[in-house]
C-alpha positions as CSV (number, residue, x, y, z in Angstrom):
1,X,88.8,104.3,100.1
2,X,91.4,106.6,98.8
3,X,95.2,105.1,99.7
4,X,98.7,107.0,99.0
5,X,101.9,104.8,99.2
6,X,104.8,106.2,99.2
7,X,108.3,105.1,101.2
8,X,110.9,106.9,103.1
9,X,114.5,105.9,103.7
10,X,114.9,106.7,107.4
11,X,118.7,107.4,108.7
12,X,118.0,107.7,112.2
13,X,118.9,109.8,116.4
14,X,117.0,111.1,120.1
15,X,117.1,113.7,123.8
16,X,118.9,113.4,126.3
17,X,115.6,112.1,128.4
18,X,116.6,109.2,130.1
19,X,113.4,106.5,130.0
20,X,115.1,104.2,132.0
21,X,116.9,106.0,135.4
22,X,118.9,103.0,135.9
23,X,121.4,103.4,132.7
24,X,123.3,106.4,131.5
25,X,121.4,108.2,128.9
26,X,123.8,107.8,126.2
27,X,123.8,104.4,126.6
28,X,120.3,104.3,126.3
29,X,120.3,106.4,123.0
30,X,122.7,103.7,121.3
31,X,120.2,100.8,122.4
32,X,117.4,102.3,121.4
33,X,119.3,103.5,118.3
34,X,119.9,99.7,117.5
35,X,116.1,98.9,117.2
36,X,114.0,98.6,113.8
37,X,112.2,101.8,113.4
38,X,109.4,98.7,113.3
39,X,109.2,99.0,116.9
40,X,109.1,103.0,117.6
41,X,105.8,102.9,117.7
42,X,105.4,100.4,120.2
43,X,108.0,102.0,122.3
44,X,106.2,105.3,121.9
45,X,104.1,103.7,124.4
46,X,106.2,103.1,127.1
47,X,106.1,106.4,128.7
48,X,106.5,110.1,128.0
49,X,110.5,110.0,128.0
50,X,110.6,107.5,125.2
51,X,108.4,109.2,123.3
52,X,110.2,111.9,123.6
53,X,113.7,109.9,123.0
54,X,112.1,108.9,119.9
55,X,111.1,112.1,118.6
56,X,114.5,113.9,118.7
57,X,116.7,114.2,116.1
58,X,120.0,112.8,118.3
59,X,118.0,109.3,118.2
60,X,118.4,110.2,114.1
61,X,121.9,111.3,114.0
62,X,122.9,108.0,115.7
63,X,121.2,105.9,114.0
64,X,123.0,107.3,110.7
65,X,126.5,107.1,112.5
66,X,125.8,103.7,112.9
67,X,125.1,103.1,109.6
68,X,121.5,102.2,110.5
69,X,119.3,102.9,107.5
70,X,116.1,101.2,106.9
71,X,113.2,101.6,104.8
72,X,109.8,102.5,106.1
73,X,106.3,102.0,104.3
74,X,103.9,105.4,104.9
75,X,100.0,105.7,104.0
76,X,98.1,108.0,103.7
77,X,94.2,107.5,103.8
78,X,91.3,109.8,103.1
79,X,89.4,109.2,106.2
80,X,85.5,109.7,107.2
81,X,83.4,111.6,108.0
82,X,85.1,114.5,107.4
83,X,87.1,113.0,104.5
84,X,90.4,114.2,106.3
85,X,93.7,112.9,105.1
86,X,95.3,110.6,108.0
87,X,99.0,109.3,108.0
88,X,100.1,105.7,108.8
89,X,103.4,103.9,109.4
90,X,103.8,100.1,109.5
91,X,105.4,98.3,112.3
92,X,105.2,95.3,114.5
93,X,101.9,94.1,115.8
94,X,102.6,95.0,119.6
95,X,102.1,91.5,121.3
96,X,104.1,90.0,118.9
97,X,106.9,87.7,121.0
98,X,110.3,88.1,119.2
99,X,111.3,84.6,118.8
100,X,113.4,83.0,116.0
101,X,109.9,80.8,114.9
102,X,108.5,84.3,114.9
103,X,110.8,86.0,112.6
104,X,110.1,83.4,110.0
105,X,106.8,84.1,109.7
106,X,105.8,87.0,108.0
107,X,101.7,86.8,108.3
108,X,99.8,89.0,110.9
109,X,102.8,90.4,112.4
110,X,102.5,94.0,111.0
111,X,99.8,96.5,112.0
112,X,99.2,100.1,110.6
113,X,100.0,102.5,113.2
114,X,98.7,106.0,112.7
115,X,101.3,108.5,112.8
116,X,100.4,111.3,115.4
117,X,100.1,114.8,113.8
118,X,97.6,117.8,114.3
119,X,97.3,118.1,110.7
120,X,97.9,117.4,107.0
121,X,97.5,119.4,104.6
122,X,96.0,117.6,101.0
123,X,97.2,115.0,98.8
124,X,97.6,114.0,96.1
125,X,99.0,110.6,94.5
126,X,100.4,112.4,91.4
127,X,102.3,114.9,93.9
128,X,103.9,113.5,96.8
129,X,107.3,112.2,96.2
130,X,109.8,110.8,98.4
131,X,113.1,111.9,99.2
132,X,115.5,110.3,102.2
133,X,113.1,110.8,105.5
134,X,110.9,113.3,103.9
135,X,108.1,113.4,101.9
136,X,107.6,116.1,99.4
137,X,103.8,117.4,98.5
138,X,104.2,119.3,95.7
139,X,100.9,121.8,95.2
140,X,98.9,121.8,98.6
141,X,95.4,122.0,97.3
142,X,94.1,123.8,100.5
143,X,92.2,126.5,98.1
144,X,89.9,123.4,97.3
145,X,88.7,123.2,100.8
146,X,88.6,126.8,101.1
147,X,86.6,127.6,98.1
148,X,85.1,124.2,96.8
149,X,83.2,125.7,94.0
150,X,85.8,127.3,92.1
151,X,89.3,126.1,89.9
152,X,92.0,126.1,92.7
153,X,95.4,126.7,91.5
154,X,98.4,125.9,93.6
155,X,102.1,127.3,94.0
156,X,102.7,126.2,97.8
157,X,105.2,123.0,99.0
158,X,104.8,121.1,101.5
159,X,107.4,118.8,103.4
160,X,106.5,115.4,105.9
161,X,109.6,115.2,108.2
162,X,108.9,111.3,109.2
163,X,112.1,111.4,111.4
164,X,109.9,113.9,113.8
165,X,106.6,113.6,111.7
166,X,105.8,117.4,111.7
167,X,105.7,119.4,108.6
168,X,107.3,122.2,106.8
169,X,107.4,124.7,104.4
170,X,109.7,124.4,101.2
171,X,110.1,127.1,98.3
172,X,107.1,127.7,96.6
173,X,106.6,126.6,93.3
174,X,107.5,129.9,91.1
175,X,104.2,129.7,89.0
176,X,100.6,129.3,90.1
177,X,99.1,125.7,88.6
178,X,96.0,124.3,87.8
179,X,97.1,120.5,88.0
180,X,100.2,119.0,89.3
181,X,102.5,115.5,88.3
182,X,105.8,115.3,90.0
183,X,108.2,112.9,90.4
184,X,112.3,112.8,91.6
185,X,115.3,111.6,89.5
186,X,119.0,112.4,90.4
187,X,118.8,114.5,93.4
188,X,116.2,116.6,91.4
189,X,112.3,117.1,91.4
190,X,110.8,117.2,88.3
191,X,107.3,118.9,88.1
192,X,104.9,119.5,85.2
193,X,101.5,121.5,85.6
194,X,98.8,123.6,83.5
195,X,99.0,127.3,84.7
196,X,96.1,129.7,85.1
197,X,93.6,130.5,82.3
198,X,95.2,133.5,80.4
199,X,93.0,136.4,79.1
200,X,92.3,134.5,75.9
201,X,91.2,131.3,78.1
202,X,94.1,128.5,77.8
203,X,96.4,127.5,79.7
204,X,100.1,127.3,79.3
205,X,102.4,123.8,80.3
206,X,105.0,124.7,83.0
207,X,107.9,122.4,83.5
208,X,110.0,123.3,86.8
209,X,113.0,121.6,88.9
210,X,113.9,121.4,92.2
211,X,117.0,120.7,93.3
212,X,116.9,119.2,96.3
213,X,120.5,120.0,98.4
214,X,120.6,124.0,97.1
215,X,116.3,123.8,97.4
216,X,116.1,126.1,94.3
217,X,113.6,126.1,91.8
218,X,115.0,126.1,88.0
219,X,112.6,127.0,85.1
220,X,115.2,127.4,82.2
221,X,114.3,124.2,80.9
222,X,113.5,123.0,77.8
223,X,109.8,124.1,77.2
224,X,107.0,121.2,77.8
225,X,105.5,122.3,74.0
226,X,105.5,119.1,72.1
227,X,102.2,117.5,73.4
228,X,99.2,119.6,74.0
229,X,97.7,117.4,76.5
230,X,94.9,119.2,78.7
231,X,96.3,117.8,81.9
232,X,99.0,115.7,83.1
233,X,98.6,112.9,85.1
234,X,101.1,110.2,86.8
235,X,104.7,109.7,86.3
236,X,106.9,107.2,86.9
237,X,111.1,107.7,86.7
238,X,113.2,104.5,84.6
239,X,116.0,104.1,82.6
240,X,117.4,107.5,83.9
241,X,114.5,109.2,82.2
242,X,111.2,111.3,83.8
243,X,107.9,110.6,82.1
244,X,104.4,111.2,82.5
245,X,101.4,110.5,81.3
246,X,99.1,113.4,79.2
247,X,95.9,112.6,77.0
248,X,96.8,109.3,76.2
249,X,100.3,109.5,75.2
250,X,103.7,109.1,77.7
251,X,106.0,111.6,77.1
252,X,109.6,111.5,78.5
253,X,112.2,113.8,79.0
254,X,116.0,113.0,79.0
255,X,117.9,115.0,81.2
256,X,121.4,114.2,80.0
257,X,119.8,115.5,75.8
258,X,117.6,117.9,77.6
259,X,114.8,117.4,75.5
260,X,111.0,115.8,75.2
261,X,110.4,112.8,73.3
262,X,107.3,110.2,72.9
263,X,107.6,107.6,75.3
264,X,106.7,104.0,75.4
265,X,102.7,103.9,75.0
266,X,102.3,100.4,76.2
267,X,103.1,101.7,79.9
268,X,100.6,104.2,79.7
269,X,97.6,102.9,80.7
270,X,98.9,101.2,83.6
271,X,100.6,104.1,85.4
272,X,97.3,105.9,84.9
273,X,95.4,104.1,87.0
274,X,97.7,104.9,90.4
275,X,98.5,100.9,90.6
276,X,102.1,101.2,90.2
277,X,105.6,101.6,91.3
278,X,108.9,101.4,90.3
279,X,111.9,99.1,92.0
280,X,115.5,99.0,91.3
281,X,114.6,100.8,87.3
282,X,111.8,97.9,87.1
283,X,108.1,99.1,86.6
284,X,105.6,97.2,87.8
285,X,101.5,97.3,88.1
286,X,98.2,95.7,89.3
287,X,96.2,94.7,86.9
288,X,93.2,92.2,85.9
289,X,93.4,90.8,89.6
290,X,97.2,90.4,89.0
291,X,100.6,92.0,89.0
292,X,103.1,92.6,86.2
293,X,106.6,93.9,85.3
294,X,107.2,95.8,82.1
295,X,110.0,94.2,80.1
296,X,111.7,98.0,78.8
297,X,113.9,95.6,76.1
298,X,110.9,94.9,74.3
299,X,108.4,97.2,75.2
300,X,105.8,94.2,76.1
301,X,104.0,93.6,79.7
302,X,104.2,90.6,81.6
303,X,103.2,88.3,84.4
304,X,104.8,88.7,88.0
305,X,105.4,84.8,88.8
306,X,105.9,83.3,92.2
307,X,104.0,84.9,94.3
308,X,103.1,82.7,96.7
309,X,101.1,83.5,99.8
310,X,99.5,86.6,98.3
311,X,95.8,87.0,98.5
312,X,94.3,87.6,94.9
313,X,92.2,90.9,94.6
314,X,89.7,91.0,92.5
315,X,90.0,93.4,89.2
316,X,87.8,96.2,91.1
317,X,89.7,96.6,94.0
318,X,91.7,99.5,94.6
319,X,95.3,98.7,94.6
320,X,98.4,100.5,95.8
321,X,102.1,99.5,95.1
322,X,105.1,101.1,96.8
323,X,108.6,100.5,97.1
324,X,109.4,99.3,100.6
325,X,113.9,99.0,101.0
326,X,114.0,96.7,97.5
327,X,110.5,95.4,98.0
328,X,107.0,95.5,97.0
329,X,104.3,96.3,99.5
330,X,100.7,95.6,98.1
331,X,98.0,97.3,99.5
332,X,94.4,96.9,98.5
333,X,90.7,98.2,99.7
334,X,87.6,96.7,99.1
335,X,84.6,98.6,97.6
């Protein structure tokens, strides 16, 4: 089973359908506009005018005049039998009871609820990145479905709206690339790819920015020259610094220098493997059954202590680690 975590930070407002006849319908938009985004799905339920109520953007603009912010966990799963990429959300189990004894339980109240949409395009860990309610995918590799037997290259992007859950189109990427590693930092997406062959057969690094209020791709860059890796891989953003993983080697590139270095090698392995995320400048991983933080100060791995009531997962499993409002959702599928 093939998982992508990544969170969104959900500001949130609704129509002016009134679900309940009985009460004005902007008092209605302020009560619903109260509720954990936990619940919308339940609520979706109800009937056709709360769906709708909950599929407008005044339900959003409310929610951010009231200062109502929350975090909320998205997966995406590569689905049989058609292997086609399927969005979920979490929320509350729907016959939960809200009760005080309730609240202080956290087992078995949560359920993934899939996120209704007539399509998604394809994913990839090492390209979605998340910014405010959207998610970026960076690359669409539809030319893979279309013509499975040849090199796909990819220029298009991609935007999950998970205020409305529909998608969009963002500025295309202004180069063509064979393989794609993005992540965001400051307001700013950073991406770094392999273009198409040239006529004497290699390919050339491309390091472009978006950023993310003007959506304007910038290319005048220092070049990505100092490490010759065949393909880049996973990156993760800390200590105010982008880096990525290529061959082997981490490289990292300051924005306030503007310039490449070698990063820390000791991380590399572990963001390789997809089992990793950052929270609050902190890197951590799943690994040997395990997870662990990586202490920058002295470059050195260690143990995550005190985690009690987490089921172990065996060094096989296929784990996934996200960010979720200042904590860590785990996520793991058997073979």
């Amino acid at each position: 089973m093939k998982t992508r975590m990544k969170t969104k930070q959900m500001s949130s407002t609704a129509q002016s359908s009134n679900p309940s006849q009985s009460l004005p319908d902007d008092l209605v938009l302020i009560i619903v506009a109260r509720v954990s985004v936990m619940y919308y799905p339940i609520l979706s339920l109800v009937s056709k005018s709360f769906r709708s109520l909950l599929a407008s953007p005044e339900l959003y603009k409310v929610r951010s005049l009231l200062g109502h912010t929350e975090s909320c966990l998205y997966v995406c799963l590569k689905t049989k039998p058609y292997k086609t990429y399927t969005w979920f959300t979490l929320c509350r189990k729907p016959d939960q009871t809200l009760t005080s004894s309730n609240e202080r339980r956290s087992d078995g109240h949560h359920v993934l609820a899939r996120v209704p949409m007539n399509h998604s395009p394809d994913v990839r860990f090492s390209s979605l990145v998340a910014v405010g309610s959207d998610i970026y995918n960076i690359g669409v590799p539809e030319a893979a479905r279309l013509k499975p037997y040849c090199t796909p290259s990819f220029s298009c992007v991609s935007v999950l709206d998970c205020q409305t859950h529909t998608w969009r189109e963002a500025p295309s990427l202004p180069v063509e690339l064979y393989t794609v590693a993005a992540g965001v930092l400051d307001g700013k997406i950073y991406v770094l790819g392999k273009t198409r062959k040239s006529a004497f057969g290699k390919r050339k690094n491309s390091f472009q920015v978006l950023d993310i209020k003007t959506q304007v791709w910038d290319s005048a860059v220092i070049p990505f020259n100092r490490i010759n890796g065949s393909h880049f891989d996973n990156t993760v953003c800390i200590d105010g610094k982008f880096n990525v993983v290529t061959c082997g080697e981490v490289a990292t590139y300051d924005p306030k220098e503007g310039r490449w270095d070698l990063g820390f090698e000791p991380i590399c392995k572990q963001i390789l493997s997809d089992s990793y995320c950052e929270i609050d400048n902190v890197l951590y991983c799943a690994a040997d059954g395990g997870l662990r933080w990586y202490d920058s100060k002295v470059r050195q791995w260690r143990d995550l202590k005190g985690l009690v009531g987490l089921s172990r997962f065996s060094s096989v499993d296929q784990v996934r680690l996200a960010d979720y409002g200042g904590k860590m959702a785990v996520m793991w599928g058997r073979r």
